[in-house]
C-alpha positions, 0 to 999 in steps of 0.5 A, a space after each residue: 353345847 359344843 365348846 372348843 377343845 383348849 376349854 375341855 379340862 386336861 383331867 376330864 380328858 384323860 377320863 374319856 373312855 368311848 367316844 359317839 360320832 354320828 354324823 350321819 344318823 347311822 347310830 341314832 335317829 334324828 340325833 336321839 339315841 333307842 334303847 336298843 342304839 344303847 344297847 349297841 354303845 355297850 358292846 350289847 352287854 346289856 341287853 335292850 330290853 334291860 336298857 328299855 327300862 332305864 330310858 325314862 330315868 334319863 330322858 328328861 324331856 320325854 321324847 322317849 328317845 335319848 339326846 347326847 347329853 341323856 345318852 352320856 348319862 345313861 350309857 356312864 351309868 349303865 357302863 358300870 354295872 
């Protein structure tokens, strides 16, 4: 849910490190984001298919695609490696 910005913690805002903006469906398809637009999220660092095998962990509702709040999951987690 979308929240003004004077509601996002000081602290939480000095940890952004990667910002996704889609307003258009140029990253994502109909809002969700592949395993292969991860993939590209990450600088391709991690290679599709390894991004592929960790789709099911995030996706909680199934759709096989990751929405925003899968995707931030996936991508912090991931990022780490």
């Amino acid at each position: 849910m979308m929240k003004a910005l004077a509601e996002f913690p000081a602290m939480q805002r000095r940890q952004i490190r990667n910002v996704l903006c889609d307003i258009d469906d140029t990253l994502t398809s109909d809002g969700r984001l592949t395993a292969a637009e991860i993939s590209k999220a990450l600088d391709n660092r991690i290679p599709e298919t390894e991004v592929a095998k960790h789709i099911p962990r995030f996706d909680t509702d199934g759709d096989k695609k990751l929405n925003v709040d899968e995707a931030a999951e996936a991508i912090k987690s991931m990022a780490r490696k």
